[in-house]
C-alpha positions as CSV (number, residue, x, y, z in Angstrom):
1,X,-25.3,20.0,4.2
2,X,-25.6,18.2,0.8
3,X,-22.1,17.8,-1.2
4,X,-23.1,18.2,-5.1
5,X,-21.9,14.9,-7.3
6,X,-20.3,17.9,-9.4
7,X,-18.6,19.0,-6.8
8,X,-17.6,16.1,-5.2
9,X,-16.2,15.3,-8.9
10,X,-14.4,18.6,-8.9
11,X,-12.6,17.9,-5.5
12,X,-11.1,14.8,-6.8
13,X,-9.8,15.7,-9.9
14,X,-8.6,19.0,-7.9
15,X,-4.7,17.9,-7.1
16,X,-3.1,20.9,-4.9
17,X,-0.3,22.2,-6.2
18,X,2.1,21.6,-3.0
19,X,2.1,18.3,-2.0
20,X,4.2,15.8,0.6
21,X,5.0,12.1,0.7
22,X,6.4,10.7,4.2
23,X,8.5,7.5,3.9
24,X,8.2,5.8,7.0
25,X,10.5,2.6,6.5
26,X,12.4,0.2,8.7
27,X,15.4,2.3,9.1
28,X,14.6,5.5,8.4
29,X,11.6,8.2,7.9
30,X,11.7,10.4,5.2
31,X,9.4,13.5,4.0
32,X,9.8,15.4,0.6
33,X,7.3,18.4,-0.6
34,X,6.8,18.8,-4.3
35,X,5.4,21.6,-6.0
36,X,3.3,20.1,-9.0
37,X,3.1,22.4,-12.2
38,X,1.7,21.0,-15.2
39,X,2.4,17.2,-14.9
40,X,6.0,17.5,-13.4
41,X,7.4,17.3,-9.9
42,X,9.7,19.9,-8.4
43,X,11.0,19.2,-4.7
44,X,10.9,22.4,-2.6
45,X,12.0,19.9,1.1
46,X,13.2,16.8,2.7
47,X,13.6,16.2,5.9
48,X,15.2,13.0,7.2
49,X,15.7,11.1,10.8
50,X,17.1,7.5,11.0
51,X,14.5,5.9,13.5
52,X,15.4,2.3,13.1
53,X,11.7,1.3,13.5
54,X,12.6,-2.2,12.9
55,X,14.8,-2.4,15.9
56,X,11.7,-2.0,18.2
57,X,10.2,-4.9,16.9
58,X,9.5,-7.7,19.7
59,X,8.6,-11.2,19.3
60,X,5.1,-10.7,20.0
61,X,5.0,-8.0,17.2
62,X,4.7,-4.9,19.1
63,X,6.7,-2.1,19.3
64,X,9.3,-1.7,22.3
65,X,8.1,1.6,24.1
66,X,11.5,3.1,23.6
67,X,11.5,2.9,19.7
68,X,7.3,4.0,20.1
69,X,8.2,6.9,21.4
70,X,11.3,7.7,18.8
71,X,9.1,7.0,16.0
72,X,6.5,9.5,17.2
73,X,8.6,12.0,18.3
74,X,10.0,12.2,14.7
75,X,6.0,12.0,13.1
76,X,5.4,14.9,15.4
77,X,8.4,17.0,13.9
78,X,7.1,16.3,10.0
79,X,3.3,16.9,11.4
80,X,4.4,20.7,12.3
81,X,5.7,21.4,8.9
82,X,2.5,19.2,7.4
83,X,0.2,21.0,9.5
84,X,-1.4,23.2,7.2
85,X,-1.4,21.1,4.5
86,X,-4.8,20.1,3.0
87,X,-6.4,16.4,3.1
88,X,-5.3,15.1,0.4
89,X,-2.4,16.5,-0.4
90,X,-0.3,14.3,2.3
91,X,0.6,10.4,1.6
92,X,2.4,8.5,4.3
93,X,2.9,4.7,3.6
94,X,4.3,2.4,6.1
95,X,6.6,-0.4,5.2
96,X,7.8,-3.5,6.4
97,X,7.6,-2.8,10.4
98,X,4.4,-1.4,10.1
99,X,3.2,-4.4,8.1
100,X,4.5,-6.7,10.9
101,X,2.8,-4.5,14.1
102,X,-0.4,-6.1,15.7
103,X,-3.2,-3.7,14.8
104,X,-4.1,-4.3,18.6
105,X,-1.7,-2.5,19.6
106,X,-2.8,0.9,17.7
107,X,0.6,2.1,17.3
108,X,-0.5,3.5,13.7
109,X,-3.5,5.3,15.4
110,X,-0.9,7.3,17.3
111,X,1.5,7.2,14.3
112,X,-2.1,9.0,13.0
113,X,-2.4,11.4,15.3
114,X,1.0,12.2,15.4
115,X,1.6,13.3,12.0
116,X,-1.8,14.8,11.5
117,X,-2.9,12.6,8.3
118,X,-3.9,9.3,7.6
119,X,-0.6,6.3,7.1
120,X,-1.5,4.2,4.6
121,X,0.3,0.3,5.4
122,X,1.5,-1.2,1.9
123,X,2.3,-4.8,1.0
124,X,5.6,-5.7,-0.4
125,X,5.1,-5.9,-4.1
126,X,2.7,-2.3,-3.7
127,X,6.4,-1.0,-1.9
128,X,8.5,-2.7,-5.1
129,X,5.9,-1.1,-7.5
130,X,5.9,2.6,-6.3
131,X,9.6,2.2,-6.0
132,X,10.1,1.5,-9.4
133,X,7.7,4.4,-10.2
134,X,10.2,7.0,-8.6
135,X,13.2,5.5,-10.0
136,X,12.0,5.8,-13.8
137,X,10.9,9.1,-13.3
138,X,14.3,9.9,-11.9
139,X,15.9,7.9,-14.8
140,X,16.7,9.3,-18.4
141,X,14.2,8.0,-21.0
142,X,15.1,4.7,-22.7
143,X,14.1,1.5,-24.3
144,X,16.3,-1.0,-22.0
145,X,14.9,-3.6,-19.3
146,X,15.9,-2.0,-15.9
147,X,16.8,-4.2,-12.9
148,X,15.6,-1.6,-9.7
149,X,17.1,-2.6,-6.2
150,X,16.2,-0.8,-3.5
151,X,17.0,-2.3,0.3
152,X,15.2,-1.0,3.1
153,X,15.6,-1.6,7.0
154,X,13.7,-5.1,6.4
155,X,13.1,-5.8,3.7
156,X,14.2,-5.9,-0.1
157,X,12.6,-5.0,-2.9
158,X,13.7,-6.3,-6.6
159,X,11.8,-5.1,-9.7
160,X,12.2,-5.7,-13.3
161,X,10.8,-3.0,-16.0
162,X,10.6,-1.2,-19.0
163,X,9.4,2.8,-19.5
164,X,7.5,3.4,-16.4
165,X,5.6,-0.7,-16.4
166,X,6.8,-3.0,-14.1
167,X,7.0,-6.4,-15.2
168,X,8.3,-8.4,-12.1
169,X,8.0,-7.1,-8.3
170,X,9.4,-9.0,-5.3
171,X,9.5,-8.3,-1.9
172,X,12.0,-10.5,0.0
173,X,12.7,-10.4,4.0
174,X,16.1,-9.0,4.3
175,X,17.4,-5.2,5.0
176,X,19.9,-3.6,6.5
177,X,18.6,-3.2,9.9
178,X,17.3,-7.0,9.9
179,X,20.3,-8.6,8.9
180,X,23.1,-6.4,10.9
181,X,20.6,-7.4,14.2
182,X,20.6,-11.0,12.9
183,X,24.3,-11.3,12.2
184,X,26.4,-7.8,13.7
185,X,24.7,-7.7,16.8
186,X,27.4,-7.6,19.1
187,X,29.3,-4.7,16.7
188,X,31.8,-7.2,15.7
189,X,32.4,-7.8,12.0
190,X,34.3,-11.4,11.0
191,X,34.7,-13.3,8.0
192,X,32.2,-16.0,9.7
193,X,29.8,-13.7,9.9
194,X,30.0,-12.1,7.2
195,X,30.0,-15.0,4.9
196,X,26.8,-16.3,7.0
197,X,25.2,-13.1,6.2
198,X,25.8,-13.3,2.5
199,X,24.3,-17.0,2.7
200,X,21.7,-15.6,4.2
201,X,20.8,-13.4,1.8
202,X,22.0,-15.7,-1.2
203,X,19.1,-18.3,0.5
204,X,16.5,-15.6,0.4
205,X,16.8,-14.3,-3.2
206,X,16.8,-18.0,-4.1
207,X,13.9,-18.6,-5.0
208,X,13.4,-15.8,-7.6
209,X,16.7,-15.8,-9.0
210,X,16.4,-17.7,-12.1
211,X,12.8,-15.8,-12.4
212,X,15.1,-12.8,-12.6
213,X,18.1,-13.8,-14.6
214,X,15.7,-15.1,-17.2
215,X,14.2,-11.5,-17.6
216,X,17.2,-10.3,-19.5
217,X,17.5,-6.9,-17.8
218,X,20.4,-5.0,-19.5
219,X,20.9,-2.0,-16.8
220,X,20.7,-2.1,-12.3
221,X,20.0,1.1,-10.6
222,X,19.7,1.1,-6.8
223,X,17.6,3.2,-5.1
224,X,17.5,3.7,-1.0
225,X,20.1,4.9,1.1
226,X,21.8,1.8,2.1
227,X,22.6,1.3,-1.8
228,X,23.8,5.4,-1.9
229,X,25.9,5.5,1.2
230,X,28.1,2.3,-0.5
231,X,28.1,4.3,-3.6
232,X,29.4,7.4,-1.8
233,X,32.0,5.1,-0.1
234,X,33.1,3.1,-3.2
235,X,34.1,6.5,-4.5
236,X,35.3,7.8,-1.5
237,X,38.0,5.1,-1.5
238,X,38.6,5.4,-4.9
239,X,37.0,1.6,-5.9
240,X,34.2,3.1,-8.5
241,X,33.6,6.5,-9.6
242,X,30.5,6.0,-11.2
243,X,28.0,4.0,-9.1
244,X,28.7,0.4,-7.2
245,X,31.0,-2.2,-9.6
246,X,31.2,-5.8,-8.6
247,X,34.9,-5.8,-7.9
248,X,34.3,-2.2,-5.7
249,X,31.5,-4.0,-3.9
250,X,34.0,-7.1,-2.7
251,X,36.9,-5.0,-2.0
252,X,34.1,-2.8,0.8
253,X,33.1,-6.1,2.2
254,X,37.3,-7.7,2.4
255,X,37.6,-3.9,4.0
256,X,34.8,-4.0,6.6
257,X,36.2,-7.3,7.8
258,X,39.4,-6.6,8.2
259,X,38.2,-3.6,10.3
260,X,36.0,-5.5,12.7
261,X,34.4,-3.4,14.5
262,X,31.4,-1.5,13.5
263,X,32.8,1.7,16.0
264,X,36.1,1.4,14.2
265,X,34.3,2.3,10.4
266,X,36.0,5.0,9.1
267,X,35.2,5.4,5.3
268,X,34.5,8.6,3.9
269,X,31.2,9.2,2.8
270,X,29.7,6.8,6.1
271,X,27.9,8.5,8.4
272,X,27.8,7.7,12.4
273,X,24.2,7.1,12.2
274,X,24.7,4.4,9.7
275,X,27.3,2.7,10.9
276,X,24.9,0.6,13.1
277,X,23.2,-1.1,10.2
278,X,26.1,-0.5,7.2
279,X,27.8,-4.1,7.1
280,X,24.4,-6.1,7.3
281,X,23.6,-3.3,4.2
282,X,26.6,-4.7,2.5
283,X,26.0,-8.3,3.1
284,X,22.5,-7.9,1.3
285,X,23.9,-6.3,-1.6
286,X,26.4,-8.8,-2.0
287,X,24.0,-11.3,-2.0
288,X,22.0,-9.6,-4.7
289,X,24.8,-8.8,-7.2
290,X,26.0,-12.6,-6.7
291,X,22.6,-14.2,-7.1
292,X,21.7,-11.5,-10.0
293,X,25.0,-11.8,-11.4
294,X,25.1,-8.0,-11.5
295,X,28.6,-6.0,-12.9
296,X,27.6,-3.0,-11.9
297,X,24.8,-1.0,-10.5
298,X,23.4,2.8,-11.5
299,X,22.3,4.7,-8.5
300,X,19.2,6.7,-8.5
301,X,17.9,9.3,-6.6
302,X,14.6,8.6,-6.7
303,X,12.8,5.9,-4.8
304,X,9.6,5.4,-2.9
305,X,8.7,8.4,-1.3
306,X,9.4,10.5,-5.1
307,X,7.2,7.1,-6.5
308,X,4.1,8.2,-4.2
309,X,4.0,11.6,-5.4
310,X,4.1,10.3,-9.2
311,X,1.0,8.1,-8.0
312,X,-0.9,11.2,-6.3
313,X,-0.6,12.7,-9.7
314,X,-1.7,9.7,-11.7
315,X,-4.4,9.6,-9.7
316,X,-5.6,12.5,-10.5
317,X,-5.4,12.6,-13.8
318,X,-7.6,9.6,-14.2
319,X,-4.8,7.2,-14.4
320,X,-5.7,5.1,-11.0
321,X,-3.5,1.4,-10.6
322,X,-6.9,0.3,-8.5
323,X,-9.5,0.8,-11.2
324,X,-7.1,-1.2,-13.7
325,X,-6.1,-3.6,-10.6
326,X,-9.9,-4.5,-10.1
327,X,-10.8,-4.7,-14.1
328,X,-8.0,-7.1,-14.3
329,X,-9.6,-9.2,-11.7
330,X,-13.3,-9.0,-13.3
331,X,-11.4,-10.9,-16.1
332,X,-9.3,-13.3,-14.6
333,X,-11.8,-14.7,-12.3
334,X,-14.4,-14.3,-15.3
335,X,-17.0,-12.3,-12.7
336,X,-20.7,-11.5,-14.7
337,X,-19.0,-7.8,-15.5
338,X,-22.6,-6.8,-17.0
339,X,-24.3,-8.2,-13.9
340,X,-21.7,-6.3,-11.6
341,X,-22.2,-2.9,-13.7
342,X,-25.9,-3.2,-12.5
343,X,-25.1,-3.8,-9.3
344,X,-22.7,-1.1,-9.2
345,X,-25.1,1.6,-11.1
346,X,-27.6,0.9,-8.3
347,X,-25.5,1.2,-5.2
348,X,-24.4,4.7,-6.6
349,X,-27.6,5.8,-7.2
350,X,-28.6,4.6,-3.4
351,X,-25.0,6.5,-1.8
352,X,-26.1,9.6,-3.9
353,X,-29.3,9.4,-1.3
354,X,-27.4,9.0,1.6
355,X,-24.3,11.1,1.1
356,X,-25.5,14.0,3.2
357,X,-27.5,12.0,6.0
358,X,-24.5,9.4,6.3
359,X,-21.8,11.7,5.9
360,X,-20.1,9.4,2.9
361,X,-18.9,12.9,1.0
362,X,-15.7,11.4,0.5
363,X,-14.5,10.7,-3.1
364,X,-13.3,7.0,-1.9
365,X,-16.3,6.0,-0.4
366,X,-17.6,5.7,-4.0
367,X,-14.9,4.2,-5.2
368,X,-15.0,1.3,-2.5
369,X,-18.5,1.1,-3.0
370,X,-18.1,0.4,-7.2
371,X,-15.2,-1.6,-7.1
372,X,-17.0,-4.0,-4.3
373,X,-20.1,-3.9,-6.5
374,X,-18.2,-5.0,-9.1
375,X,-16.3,-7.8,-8.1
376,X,-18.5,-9.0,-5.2
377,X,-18.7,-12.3,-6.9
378,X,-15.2,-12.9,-7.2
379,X,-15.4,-16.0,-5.0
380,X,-17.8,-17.4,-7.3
381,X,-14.9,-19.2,-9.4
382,X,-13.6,-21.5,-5.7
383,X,-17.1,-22.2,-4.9
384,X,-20.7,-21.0,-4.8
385,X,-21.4,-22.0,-1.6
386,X,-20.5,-19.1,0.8
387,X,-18.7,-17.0,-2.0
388,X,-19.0,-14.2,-0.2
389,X,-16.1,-15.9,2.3
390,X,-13.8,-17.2,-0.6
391,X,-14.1,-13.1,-2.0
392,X,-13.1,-12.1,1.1
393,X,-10.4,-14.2,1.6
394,X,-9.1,-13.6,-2.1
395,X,-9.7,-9.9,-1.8
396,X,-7.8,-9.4,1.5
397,X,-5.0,-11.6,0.7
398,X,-4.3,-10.9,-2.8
399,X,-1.4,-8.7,-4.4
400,X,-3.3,-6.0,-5.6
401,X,-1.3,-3.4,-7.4
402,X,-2.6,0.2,-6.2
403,X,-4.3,-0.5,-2.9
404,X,-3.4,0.1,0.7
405,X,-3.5,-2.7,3.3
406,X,-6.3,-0.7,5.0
407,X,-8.1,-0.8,1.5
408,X,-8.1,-4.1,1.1
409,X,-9.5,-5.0,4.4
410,X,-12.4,-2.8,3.6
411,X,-12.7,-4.0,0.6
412,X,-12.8,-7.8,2.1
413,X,-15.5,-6.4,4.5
414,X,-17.7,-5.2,2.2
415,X,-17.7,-8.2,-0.3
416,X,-18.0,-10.2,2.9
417,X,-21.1,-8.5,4.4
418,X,-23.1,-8.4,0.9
419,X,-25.0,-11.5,1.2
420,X,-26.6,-13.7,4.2
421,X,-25.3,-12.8,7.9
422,X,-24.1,-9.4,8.6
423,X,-20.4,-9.9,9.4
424,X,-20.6,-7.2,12.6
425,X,-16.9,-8.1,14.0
426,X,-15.3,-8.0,10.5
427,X,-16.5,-4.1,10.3
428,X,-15.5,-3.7,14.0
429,X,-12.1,-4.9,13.4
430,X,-11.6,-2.0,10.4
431,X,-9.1,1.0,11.4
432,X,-11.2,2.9,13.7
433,X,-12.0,5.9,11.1
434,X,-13.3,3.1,8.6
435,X,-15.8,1.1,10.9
436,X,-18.8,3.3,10.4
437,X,-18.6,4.6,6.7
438,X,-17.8,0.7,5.6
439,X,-20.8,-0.8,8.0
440,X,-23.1,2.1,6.2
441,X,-21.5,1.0,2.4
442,X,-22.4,-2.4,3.5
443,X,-25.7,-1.8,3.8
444,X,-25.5,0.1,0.9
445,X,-24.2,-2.6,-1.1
446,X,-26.5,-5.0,0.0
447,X,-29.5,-3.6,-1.0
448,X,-28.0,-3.1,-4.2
449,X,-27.3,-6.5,-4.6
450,X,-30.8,-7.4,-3.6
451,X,-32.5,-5.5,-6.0
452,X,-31.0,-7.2,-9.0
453,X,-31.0,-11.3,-7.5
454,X,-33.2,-12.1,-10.6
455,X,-30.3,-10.7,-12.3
456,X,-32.6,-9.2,-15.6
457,X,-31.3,-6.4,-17.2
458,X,-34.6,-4.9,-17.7
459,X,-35.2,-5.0,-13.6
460,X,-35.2,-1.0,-12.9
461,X,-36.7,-0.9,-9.9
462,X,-35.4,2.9,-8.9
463,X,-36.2,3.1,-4.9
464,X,-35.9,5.8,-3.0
465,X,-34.1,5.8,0.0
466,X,-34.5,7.7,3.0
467,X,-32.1,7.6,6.2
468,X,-32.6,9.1,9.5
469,X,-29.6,7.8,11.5
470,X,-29.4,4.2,11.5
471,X,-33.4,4.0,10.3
472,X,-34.1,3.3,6.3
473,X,-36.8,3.5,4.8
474,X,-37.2,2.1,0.9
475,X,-39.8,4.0,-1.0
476,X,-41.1,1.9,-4.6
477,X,-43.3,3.0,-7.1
478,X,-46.8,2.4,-6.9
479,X,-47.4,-1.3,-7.3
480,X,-44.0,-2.2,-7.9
481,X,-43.2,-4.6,-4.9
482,X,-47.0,-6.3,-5.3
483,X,-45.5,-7.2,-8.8
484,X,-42.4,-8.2,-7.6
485,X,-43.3,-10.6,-4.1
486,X,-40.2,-12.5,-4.4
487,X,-38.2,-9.2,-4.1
488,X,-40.4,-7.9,-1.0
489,X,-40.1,-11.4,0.7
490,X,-35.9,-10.6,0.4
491,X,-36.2,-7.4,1.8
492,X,-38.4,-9.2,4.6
493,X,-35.6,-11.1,5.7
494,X,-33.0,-8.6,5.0
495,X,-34.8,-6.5,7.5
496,X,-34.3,-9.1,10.0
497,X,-30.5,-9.2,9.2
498,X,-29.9,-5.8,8.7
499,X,-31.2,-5.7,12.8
500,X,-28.2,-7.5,13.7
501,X,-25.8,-4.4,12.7
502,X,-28.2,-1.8,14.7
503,X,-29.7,-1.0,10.9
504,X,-33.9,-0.8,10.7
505,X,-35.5,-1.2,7.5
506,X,-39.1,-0.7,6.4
507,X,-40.4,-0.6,2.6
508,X,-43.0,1.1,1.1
């Protein structure tokens, strides 16, 4: 049955008012649900369970069936109290592990399944950005340049902003379960070792650090729980009573060596579970606050997962990071935006044909369908010949504030497929529940495009389309394509590529 645009409308502007994010990082998962009233966040749960994802991690990026099955054990747990829950209402993002997993080995399909709603996989700087979101809504208003820390399992996110902007976002590849498996594998903790890990982590900020130092942040706030369980023991000890100080930090790491062992830790405030993976957490830390030249760090108690909730609301409310992501890109590669608005205009009024015999009711299927209609030339600025590769390539590869991994490789696809050969593999390599709604935007898309190749803005050729399964038919008015025989020639050979992707087209 036919979805009304009005309702379809209605639906996503509709935010319910309980709503969950699921963390799932390196080292740990996590789960919060909010209650949303009037703009503001109220946490009603969390649930937590140290997985240590990134311990699993082989050579041949795959996950070792032992961590597999702990990781999906614990999604199985958070999918019984997420059961009921709406679509829509749940975000999961995965982090560095699951940006590093093989997609042929499906481990996010079960992941999936497990949790009963969909895992979105985020890049680096889209982790850095969301976790600066959480923290300044967890912070007190104010007008000073915040320096935001947050170290997962494996990796290490560094921010710079002011308000609720960003300004700089870095992901770097060091966290507490990488760097205690790199240097504390065999439980022991020496000076050596120690002082290797800090290098280690002094060589990977490198890079960025004067990039940061020149920023001129006046406050650091950690965020994660590596950063809050050395809090907790700085004051447990006695070090720092407000948050982590320089001299507090050195005197932990002199007092972890002297210990030696991991299984000896005894500070108040660290748990058994994190013992494991504390003094590699140290040794990055350290290795921030020398290469920052932090004093001392605020700790918040907000981070990622309290950041995706903020962005389920902005979303909602018509503040999107992706439409403001892909305008920024219309002007930066200096795309025909009057030319793509056509484009985009026609492909809409094509999907509202097909939403009910295609089954494209969701609200995103739009928005992939106008934001690849709008920058489908992007590639146009490397090269004209074969654009529709360099788009891709720029599209899928690109730091795009807002959008998922999975997003972008649709994305990709579709600017990929809107010209010459259809790209059948690049579809059948999608995340299984994307392959046949992109494949049908595709052809969507295409025939947009194709309608305005003269590229006049007077060319208003309103077909109507008709599907029945995987067989279109174009409908014209009377005498429009005998007036037009460049146009029917196209759709002449578009038929023939169109046959390639199991798509037949007549015209009319």
């Amino acid at each position: 049955m036919s979805m009304p645009e009005e309702s379809i409308q209605a639906a996503e502007d509709r935010l319910p008012e309980i709503v969950a994010a699921v963390d799932l990082g390196s080292n740990s998962f996590h789960m919060i649900v909010a209650r949303i009233d009037r703009g503001h966040m109220q946490v009603t749960d969390r649930l937590k369970e140290m997985v240590r994802l990134g311990e699993g991690l082989t050579e041949d990026k795959s996950l070792s069936p032992e961590v597999a099955e702990r990781a999906l054990a614990c999604l199985e747990r958070f999918g019984q109290r997420l059961r009921e829950f709406p679509p829509g209402s749940v975000r999961a993002v995965g982090t560095n592990t699951l940006r590093q997993i093989r997609p042929e080995s499906e481990f996010v399909e079960r992941a999936e399944a497990a949790l009963g709603h969909p895992i979105d996989v985020i890049a680096g700087r889209e982790e850095a950005r969301l976790i600066y979101l959480g923290v300044a809504h967890g912070l007190a208003a104010g007008a000073e340049r915040r320096l935001v820390v947050d170290i997962g399992g494996g990796s290490t996110e560094i921010i710079i902003g002011l308000g609720f902007s960003p300004r700089l976002r870095e992901s770097l590849h060091m966290g507490c379960v990488s760097m205690s498996q790199r240097h504390f594998a065999d439980g022991r903790i020496t000076a050596k070792a120690m002082h290797k890990a800090e290098l280690t982590g002094a060589l990977e900020v490198r890079p960025v650090r004067e990039l940061f130092r020149r920023a001129r942040w006046q406050k650091a706030v950690g965020s994660s729980g590596t950063i809050r369980t050395i809090a907790s023991v700085v004051k447990g000890e006695g070090w720092c009573d407000d948050g982590i100080s320089a001299e507090s930090l050195s005197r932990l790491r002199d007092a972890l060596v002297e210990t030696g062992k991991l299984s000896s830790l005894s500070f108040k405030g660290l748990t058994d579970e994190r013992k494991p993976v504390f003094a590699g957490g140290v040794a990055v830390l350290r290795s921030v606050f020398e290469s920052l030249g932090i004093e001392h760090m605020q700790v918040s108690d907000y981070a990622l997962r309290e950041g995706v909730i903020y962005e389920m609301m902005g979303r909602h409310q018509h503040e999107d990071v992706r439409e403001r992501t892909v305008a920024t890109l219309c002007r930066q590669f200096q795309i025909d935006q009057e030319h793509g608005q056509r484009v985009q205009a026609t492909a809409r009024v094509l999907l509202r044909q097909l939403t009910a015999p295609w089954q494209l009711f969701e609200p995103e299927h739009q928005l992939m369908l106008s934001w690849a209609a709008r920058l489908h030339e992007i590639g146009v600025m490397v090269a004209h010949s074969q654009y529709q590769k360099h788009g891709a390539y720029l599209l899928r590869n690109a730091d795009l504030p807002g959008f998922t991994r999975q997003e972008q490789s649709m994305l990709a696809a579709l600017v990929l497929g809107h010209r010459r050969k259809f790209p059948v593999q690049d579809f059948a390599n999608l995340p299984e529940g994307d392959r046949e709604p992109a494949r049908r935007l595709c052809v969507i898309l295409r025939l947009a495009v194709l309608m305005h190749r003269g590229r006049s803005a007077d060319n208003k050729p309103n077909p109507n389309l008709v599907a029945d399964g995987d067989e279109l038919q174009l409908g014209f008015p009377d005498d429009w394509l005998a007036q037009h025989p460049l146009t029917q020639l196209e759709l002449e050979q578009e038929a023939e590529r169109l046959s390639a992707a199991g798509i037949r087209l007549s015209f009319v």
